[in-house]
C-alpha positions as CSV (number, residue, x, y, z in Angstrom):
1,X,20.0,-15.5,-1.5
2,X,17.5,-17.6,-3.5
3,X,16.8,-20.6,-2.3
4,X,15.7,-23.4,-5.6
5,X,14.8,-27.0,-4.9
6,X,16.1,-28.7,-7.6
7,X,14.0,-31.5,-7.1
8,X,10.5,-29.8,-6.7
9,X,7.7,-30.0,-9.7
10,X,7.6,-26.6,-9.8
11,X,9.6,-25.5,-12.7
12,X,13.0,-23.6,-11.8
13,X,12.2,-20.3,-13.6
14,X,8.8,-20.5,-11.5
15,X,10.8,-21.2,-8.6
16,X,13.1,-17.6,-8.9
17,X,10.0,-15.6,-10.1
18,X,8.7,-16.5,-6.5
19,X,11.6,-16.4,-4.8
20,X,12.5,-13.0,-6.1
21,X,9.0,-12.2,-5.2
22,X,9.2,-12.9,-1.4
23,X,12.5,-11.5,-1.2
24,X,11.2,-8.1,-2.2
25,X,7.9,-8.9,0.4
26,X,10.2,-9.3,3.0
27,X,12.0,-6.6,2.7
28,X,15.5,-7.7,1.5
29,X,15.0,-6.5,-2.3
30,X,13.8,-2.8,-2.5
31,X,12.7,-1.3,-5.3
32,X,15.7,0.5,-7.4
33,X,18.1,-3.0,-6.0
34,X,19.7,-4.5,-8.8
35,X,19.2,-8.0,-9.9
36,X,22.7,-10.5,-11.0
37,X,22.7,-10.4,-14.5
38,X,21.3,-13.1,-16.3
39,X,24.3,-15.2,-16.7
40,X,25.7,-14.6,-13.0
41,X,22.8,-16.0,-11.4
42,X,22.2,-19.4,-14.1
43,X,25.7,-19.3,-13.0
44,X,24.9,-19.6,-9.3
45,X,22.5,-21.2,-9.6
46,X,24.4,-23.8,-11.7
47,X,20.8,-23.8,-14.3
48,X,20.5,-22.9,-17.7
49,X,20.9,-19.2,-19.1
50,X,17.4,-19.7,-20.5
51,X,16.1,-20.5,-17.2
52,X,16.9,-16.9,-15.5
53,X,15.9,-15.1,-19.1
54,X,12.4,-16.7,-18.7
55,X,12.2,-16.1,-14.9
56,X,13.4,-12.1,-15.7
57,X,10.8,-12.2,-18.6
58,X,8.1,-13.2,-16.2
59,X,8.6,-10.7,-13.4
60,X,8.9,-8.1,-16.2
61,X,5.9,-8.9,-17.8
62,X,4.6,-8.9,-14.2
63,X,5.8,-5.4,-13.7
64,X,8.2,-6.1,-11.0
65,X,11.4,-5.5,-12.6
66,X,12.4,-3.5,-15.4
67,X,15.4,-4.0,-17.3
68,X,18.0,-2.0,-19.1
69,X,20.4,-3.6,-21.5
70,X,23.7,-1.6,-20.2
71,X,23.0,-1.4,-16.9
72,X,21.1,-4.9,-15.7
73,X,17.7,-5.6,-14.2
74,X,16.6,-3.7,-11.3
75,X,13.2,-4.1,-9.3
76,X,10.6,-1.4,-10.2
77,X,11.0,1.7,-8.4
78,X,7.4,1.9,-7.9
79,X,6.7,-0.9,-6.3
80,X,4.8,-1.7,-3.1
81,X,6.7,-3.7,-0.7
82,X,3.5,-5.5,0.3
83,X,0.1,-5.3,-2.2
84,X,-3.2,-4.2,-0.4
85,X,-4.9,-7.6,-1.7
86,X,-1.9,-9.2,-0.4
87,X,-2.6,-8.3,3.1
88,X,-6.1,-9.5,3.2
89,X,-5.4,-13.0,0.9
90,X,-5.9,-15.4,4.0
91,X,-8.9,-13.5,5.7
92,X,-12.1,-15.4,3.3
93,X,-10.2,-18.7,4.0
94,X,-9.7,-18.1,8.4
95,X,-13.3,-16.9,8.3
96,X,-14.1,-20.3,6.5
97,X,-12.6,-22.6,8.8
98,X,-14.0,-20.2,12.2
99,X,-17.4,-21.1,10.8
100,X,-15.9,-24.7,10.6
101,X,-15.3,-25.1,14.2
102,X,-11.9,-24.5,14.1
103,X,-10.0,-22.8,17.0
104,X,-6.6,-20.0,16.4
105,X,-4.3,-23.0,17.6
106,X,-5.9,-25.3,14.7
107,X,-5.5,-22.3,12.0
108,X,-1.9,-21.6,13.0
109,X,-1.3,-25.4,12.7
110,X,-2.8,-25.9,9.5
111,X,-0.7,-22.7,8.0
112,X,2.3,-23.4,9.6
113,X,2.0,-27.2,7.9
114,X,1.4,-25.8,4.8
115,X,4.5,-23.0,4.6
116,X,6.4,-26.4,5.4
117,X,5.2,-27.9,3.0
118,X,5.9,-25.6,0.3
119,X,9.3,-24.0,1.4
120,X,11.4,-27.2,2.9
């Protein structure tokens, strides 16, 4: 289920571009999974049709789904689950804030504050 805060100032396609995204890194989208059709989900999601249409545009153009005009949108069949770069993202910043002084407990804290931040 996507999860859109209405009230963020992060535009709403933006907002199902990322969510589809960290469905599929978490597992619960796999590649070949099909994807509500455009109207369904600005149904759902009580948004504009235009909204989804952008958001499919984007993860197209970002090779993450592909669509097909009788059968829907579906995520990419070759797809990693979980990027290589994606795996090592956070490493130059931890490194960073070691040579800061910082201890494990004060990295977890600071990321943990930050995930809140950006998903409640």
């Amino acid at each position: 289920m996507l999860k859109i805060n209405y009230n963020s100032p992060i535009p709403i396609y933006q907002q199902v571009v990322d969510e589809i995204r960290r469905l599929i890194a978490i597992g619960e989208l796999k590649p070949g999974d099909s994807l509500p059709s455009i109207r369904g989900l600005a149904g759902q999601l009580d948004v504009a049709i235009n909204t989804i249409a952008r958001a499919y545009q984007e993860l197209n153009n970002l090779n993450i789904i592909e669509g097909n005009r009788k059968k829907g949108s579906f995520i990419q069949a070759n797809i990693s689950q979980h990027p290589p770069e994606s795996k090592k993202i956070f490493k130059e910043p931890i490194l960073k804030l070691i040579q800061e002084g910082l201890d494990k407990n004060e990295i977890e804290a600071i990321f943990e504050n930050n995930l809140n931040q950006i998903f409640d």
